[in-house]
C-alpha positions in Angstrom: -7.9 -3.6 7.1 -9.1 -4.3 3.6 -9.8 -7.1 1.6 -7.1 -9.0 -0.5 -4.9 -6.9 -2.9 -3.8 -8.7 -6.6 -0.4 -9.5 -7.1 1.6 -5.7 -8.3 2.7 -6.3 -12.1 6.1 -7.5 -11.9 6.8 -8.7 -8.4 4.8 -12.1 -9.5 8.2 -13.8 -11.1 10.2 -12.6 -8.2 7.5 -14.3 -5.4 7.8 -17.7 -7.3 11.6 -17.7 -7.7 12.0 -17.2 -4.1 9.2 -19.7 -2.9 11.1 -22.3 -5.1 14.1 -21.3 -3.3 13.0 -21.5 -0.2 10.5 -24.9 -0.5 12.4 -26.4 -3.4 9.9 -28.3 -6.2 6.5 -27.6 -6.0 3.3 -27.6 -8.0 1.6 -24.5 -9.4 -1.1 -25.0 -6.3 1.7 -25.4 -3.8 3.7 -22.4 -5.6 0.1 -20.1 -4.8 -0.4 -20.9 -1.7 3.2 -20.4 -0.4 2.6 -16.7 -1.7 -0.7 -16.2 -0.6 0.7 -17.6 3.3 4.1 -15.6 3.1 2.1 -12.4 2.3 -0.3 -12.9 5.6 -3.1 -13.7 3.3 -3.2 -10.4 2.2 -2.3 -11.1 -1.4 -4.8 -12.7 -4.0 -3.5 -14.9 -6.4 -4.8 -15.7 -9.9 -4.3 -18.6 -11.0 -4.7 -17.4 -14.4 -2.1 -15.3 -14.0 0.5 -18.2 -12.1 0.0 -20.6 -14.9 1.4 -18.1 -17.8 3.8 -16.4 -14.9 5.8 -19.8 -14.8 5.3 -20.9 -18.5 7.2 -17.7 -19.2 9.8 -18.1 -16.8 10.0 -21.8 -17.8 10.8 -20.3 -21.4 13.4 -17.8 -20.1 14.8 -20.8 -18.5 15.0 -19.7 -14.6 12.7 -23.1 -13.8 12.3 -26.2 -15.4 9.4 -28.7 -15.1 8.4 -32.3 -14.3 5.7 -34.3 -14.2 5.4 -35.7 -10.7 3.0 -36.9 -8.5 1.3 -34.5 -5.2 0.2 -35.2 -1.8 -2.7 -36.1 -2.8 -1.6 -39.0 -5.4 -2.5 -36.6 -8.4 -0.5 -36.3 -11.6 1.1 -32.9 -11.1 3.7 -30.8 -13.1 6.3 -30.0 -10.5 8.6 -26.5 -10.5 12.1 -26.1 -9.7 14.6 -23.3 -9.5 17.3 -23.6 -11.9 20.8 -22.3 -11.6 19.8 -19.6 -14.6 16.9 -19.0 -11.9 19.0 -18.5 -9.2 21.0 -15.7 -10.8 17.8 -14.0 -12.1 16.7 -14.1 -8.4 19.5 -12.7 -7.2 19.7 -9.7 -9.7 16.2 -9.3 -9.1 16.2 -9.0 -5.5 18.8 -6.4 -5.7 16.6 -4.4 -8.3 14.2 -4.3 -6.1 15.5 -4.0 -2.9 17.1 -0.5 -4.7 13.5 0.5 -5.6 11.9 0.3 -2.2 15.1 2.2 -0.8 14.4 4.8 -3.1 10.3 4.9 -2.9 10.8 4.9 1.1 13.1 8.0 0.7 9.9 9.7 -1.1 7.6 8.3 1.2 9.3 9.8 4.8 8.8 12.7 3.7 11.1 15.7 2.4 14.7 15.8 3.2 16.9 18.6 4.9 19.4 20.0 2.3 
C-alpha cells in the first residue's frame, strides 16, 4: 500500500458537510481528523487547504460559525451544518454518487452491445 494520498479537488466540501452531519459542531482540528479517520488514514489533509475549504463554504452559507470552547479548554471557532448546508449536501451527494456510477461503468471494462 502507499503512502497518504491529498484530498481530490472538489470532494473536500463534500467530506466536511457530511462529517458535520454526522458529528454535529466541530472545530477545524476535529473536522480533519474525522476525514483523515473515515478515510482509514489513507487521506492527508492540509490544513491549509480546510481553513479556506470552510471559509468558503461559510460564505456560500452551507455552515455557520461560533466561537466555542474545545476539549481541551481552548478558544476554538466551532462548525455547524446549516439547513442551506444540508441541501447542498444532498445535491452533492447525488452528483457524485452519478459520477462514480458512470467512472465504474468505464472502469469494468467494455460492455456487450
Amino acid at each position: 500500500m502507499g503512502g497518504k494520498t491529498d484530498v481530490r479537488q472538489g470532494t473536500l466540501a463534500l467530506m466536511v458537510l457530511k462529517t458535520l452531519e454526522v458529528m454535529g459542531p466541530q472545530h477545524g482540528y476535529g473536522i480533519a481528523r474525522r476525514i483523515e479517520q473515515t478515510s482509514g488514514e489513507a487521506l492527508s489533509l492540509n490544513y491549509g487547504t480546510l481553513y479556506p475549504a470552510l471559509l468558503k463554504l461559510e460564505q456560500e452559507g452551507a455552515i455557520a460559525s461560533r466561537w466555542g470552547v474545545s476539549d481541551n479548554n481552548r478558544k476554538a471557532k466551532f462548525y455547524e451544518l446549516t439547513r442551506a448546508g444540508r441541501k447542498q449536501l444532498q445535491r452533492e451527494t447525488e452528483e457524485w454518487q452519478q459520477t462514480a456510477a458512470i467512472v465504474d461503468r468505464f472502469l469494468s471494462g467494455p460492455s456487450e452491445a
